[in-house]
N, C-alpha and C positions, 0 to 999 in steps of 0.2 A: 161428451168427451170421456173418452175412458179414466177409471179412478175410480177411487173408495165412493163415490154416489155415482156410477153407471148402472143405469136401469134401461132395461132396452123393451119395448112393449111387444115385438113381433115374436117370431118363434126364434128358439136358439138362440139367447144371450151370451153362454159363457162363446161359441164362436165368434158371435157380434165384438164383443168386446176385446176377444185379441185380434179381429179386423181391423178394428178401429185403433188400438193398440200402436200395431205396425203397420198403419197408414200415418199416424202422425210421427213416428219416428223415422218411417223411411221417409216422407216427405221432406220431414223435418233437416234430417240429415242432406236429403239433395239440396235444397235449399239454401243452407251453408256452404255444401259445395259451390255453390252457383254465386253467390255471394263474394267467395273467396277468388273465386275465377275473375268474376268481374272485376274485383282489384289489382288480380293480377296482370289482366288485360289492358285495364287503362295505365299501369306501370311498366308495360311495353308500349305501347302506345305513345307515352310522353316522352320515355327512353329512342323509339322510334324516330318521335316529331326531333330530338335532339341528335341526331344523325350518330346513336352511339353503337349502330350494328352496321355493318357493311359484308360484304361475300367472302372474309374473313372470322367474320366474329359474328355468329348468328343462333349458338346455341340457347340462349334465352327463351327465344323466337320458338324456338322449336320446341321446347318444353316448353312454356305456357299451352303450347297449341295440342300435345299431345295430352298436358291435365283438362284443356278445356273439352277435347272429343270422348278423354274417359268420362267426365259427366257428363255431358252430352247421350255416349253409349249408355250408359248406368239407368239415363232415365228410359229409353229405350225399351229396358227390360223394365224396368217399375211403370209405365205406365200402363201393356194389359196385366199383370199382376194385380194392380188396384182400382182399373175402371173396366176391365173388358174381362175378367176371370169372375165370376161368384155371379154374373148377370142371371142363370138361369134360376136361381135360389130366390129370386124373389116372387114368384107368384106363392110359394113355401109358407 
């Protein structure tokens, strides 16, 4: 884990270490996203099961759904960024 004792034994640590750097903060941070989504999903959901949106009043609905595809999109782009980009650097 990067930090004051990262030691990385391959070649090219200071890269190594702000890989790993902003692999755990961006993960870090979707993860929260994802988390918060999930709450906010099941608070539509229960608001759902209580019949409090009808084809008048559905704007909730629709933003929960448009934060949950921006995380959804966001990971899109993070994941070849952090497992499908730097592949070729390891035989290095």
């Amino acid at each position: 884990m990067p930090g004051p004792h990262f030691h990385w034994e391959g070649h090219f640590p200071k890269p190594a270490e702000q890989f790993y750097s902003l692999y755990f903060a961006m993960t870090g941070l979707h993860a929260l996203h994802m988390i918060v989504g999930v709450g906010i999903m099941t608070v539509i959901a229960v608001l759902a099961w209580k019949k409090n949106f009808d084809e008048e009043y559905y704007t909730p609905v629709e933003v929960a759904g448009l934060y949950w595809h921006f995380v959804d999109i966001v990971w899109i782009f993070l994941f070849p960024l952090l497992y499908l980009i730097g592949g070729h650097f390891k035989g290095a």
